[in-house]
N, C-alpha and C positions, 0 to 999 in steps of 0.2 A: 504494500500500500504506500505512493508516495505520498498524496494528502491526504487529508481526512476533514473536507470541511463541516461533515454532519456530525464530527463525533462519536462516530460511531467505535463501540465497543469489540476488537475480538479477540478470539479462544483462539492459541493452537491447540489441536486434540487431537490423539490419534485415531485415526481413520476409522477403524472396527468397532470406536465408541459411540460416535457420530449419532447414528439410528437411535439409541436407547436414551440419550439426552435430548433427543430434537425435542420433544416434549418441554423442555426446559430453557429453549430459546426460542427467540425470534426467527432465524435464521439458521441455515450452515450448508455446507457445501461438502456434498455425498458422494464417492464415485462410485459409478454404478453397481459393480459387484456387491460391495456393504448393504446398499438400498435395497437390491433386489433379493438378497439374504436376510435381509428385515422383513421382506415380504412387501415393501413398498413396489409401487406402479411409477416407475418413472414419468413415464408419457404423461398420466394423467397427474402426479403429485408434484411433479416438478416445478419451479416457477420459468426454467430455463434449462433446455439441454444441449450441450455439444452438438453442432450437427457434423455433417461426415467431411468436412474442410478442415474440421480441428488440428493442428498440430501436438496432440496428446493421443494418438496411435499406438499400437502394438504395432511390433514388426518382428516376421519371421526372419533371422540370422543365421549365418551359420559361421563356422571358420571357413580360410579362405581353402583350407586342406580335404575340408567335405562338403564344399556348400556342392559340389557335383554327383554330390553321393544318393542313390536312386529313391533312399529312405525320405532324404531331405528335397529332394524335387517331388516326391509323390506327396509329402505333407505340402507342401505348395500347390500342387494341383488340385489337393481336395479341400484345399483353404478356401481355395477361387472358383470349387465348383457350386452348380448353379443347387446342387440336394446341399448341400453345407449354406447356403443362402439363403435355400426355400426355410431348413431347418432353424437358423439364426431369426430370420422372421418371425417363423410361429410359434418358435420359443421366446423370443423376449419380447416379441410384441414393439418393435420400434426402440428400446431400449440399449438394444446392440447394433451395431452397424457393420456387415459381414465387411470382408476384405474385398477391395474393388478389383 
């Protein structure tokens, strides 16, 4: 935060507590896996969500000695396929955003 012209008040807290205190603030900022282990509904509980431009991504890696390795190419291909897609949809409901 550089300013702060409202005054406003915050907590660092670690991540996994976030859900069990929301009750107990105004606000706070949940990433998704915590929220959705809470049993919260992002899409709908959220005030604001990441959309898929975010620069706060996962990315699959490898070293540079096996990223040719057929284990590590077929988990990329089943990252980007379209049943790991279908599946990220109807499981999170909006909440994940599969690998483009």
């Amino acid at each position: 935060v550089a300013t702060n012209p409202r005054g406003l008040k915050f907590q660092e807290v670690e991540a996994a507590t976030i859900p069990r205190i929301l009750p107990q603030v105004d606000a706070a900022v949940i990433n998704t896996n915590y929220a959705l282990d809470a049993g919260l509904k992002p899409k709908t509980d959220a005030l604001s969500l990441e959309g898929a431009d975010s620069p706060y991504v996962n990315y699959l890696v490898a070293r540079p000695d096996n990223q040719n390795d057929p284990r590590v190419q077929a988990l990329a291909t089943a990252l980007r396929s379209q049943a790991v897609k279908d599946f990220i949809a109807k499981k999170y409901d909006g909440a994940v955003i599969p690998a483009a």
